[in-house]
C-alpha positions in Angstrom: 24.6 -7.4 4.4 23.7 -4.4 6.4 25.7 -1.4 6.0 27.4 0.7 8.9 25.6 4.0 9.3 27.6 7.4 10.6 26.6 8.4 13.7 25.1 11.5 12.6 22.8 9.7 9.2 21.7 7.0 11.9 20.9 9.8 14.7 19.1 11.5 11.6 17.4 8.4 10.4 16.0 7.2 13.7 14.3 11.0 14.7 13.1 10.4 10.8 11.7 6.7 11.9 10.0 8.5 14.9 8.5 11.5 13.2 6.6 9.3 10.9 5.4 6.7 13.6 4.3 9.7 15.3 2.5 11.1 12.1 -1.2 11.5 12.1 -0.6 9.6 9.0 0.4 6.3 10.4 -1.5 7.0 13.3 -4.8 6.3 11.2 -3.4 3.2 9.3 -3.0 1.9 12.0 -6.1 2.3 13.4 -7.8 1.3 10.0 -5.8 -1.7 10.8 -7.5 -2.8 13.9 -11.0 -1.9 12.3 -10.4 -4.2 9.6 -9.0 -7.0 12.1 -12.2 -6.3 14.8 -14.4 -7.0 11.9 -14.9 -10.6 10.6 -16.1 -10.4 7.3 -13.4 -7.9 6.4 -11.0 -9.4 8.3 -11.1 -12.5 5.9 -11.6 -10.8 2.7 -8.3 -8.5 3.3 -6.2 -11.8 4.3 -7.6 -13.2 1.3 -6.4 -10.3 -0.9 -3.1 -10.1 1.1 -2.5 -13.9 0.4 -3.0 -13.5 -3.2 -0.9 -10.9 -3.7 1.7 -12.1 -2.2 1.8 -15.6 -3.9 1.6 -13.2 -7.6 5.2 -11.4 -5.9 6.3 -14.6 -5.0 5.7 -15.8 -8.9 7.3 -12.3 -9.4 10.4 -12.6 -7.6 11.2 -16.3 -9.0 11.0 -15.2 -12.5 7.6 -16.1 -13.7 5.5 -14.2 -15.4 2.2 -12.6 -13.7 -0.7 -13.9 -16.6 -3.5 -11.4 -17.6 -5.8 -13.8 -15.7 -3.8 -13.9 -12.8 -4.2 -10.3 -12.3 -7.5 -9.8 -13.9 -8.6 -12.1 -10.8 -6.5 -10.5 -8.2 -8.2 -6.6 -9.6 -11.8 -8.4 -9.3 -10.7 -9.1 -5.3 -9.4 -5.9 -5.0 -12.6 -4.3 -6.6 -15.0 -6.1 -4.6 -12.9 -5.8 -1.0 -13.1 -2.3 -1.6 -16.6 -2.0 -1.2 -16.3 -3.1 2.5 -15.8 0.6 4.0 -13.1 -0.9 6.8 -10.7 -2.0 3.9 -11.1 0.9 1.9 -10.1 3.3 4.3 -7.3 0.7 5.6 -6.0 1.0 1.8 -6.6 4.5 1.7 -5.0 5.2 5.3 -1.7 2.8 3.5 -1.7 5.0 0.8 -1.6 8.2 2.4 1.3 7.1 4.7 3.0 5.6 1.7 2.6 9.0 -0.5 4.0 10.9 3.1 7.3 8.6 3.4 8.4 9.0 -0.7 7.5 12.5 0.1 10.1 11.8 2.7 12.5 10.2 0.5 12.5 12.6 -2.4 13.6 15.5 0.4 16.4 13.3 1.5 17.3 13.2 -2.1 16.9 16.6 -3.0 18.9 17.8 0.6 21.7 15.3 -0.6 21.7 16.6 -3.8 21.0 13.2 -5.3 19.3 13.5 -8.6 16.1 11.0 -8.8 16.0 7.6 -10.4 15.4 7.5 -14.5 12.3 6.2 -15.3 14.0 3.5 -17.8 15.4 2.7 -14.5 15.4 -0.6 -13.7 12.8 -1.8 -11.8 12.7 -1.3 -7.7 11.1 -3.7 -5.9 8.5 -1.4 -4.6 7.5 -1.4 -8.6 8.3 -4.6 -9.2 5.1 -5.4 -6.4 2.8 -2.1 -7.8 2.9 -4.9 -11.1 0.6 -7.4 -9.5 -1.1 -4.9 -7.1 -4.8 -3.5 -8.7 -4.7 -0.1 -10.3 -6.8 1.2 -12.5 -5.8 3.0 -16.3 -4.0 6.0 -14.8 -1.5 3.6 -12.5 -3.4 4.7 -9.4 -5.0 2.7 -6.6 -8.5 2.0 -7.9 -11.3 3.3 -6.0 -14.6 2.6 -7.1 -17.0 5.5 -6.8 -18.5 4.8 -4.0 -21.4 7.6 -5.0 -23.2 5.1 -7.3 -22.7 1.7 -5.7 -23.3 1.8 -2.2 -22.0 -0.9 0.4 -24.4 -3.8 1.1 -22.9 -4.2 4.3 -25.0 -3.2 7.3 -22.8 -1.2 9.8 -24.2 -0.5 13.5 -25.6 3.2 13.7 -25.6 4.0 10.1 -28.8 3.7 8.0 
């Protein structure tokens, strides 16, 4: 059911849609984006991880429940894609877009005067799907340190 905007909100709303595919922000996920899909190897690894993810929402959204093996195998993808430098700045470029548009949302909110969702809150969709995406112990995006383990992957004009 869509809902009927005022002119003004959906005058307000589009300039909002427009400012933020205009952003720097999306700007370079977008870019990481076509990196990943230019390279092969990455290419196949991030529709691979995509794919899985998606079938553990699917299981989500029907009603069954996500098993600590099922996403114990889906952190292990996400652990080992992010050693491929194109997909870890394609998840870091996602994230830093994401963090932009709730940035976004909560000034909305706070301009309407709207107070923000409880956190006993039932869950939002957008939560509902962090449950099955890889985080590590503090709920963020997990990012292994790079410093220690190096990529194995031979890029063209870097040592």
């Amino acid at each position: 059911m869509e809902v009927a905007l005022e002119p003004a909100v959906k005058r307000a709303a589009e300039a909002l849609g427009w400012a933020l595919a205009q952003s720097e922000a999306y700007q370079a996920w977008q870019r990481a984006k076509k990196v990943v899909q230019e390279h092969e190897a990455a290419r196949i690894m991030w529709d691979d991880l995509q794919r899985r993810i998606e079938q553990l929402q699917e299981q989500l959204t029907s009603g069954k429940t996500v098993t600590d093996e099922q996403r114990k195998s889906v952190d292990e993808m996400f652990r080992l894609a992010m050693y491929n430098p194109y997909i870890q700045e394609l998840v870091l470029a996602q994230e830093r877009f994401a963090e932009m548009v709730l940035a976004a949302q909560r000034l909305v909110h706070e301009k309407a005067g709207i107070q923000p969702p409880q956190e006993e809150a039932a869950q939002t969709p957008a939560q509902e799907s962090a449950a099955v995406m890889p985080s590590s112990p503090g709920g963020q995006t997990a990012v292994p340190d790079l410093t220690v383990a190096k990529s194995k992957l031979w890029v063209p004009g870097q040592p």
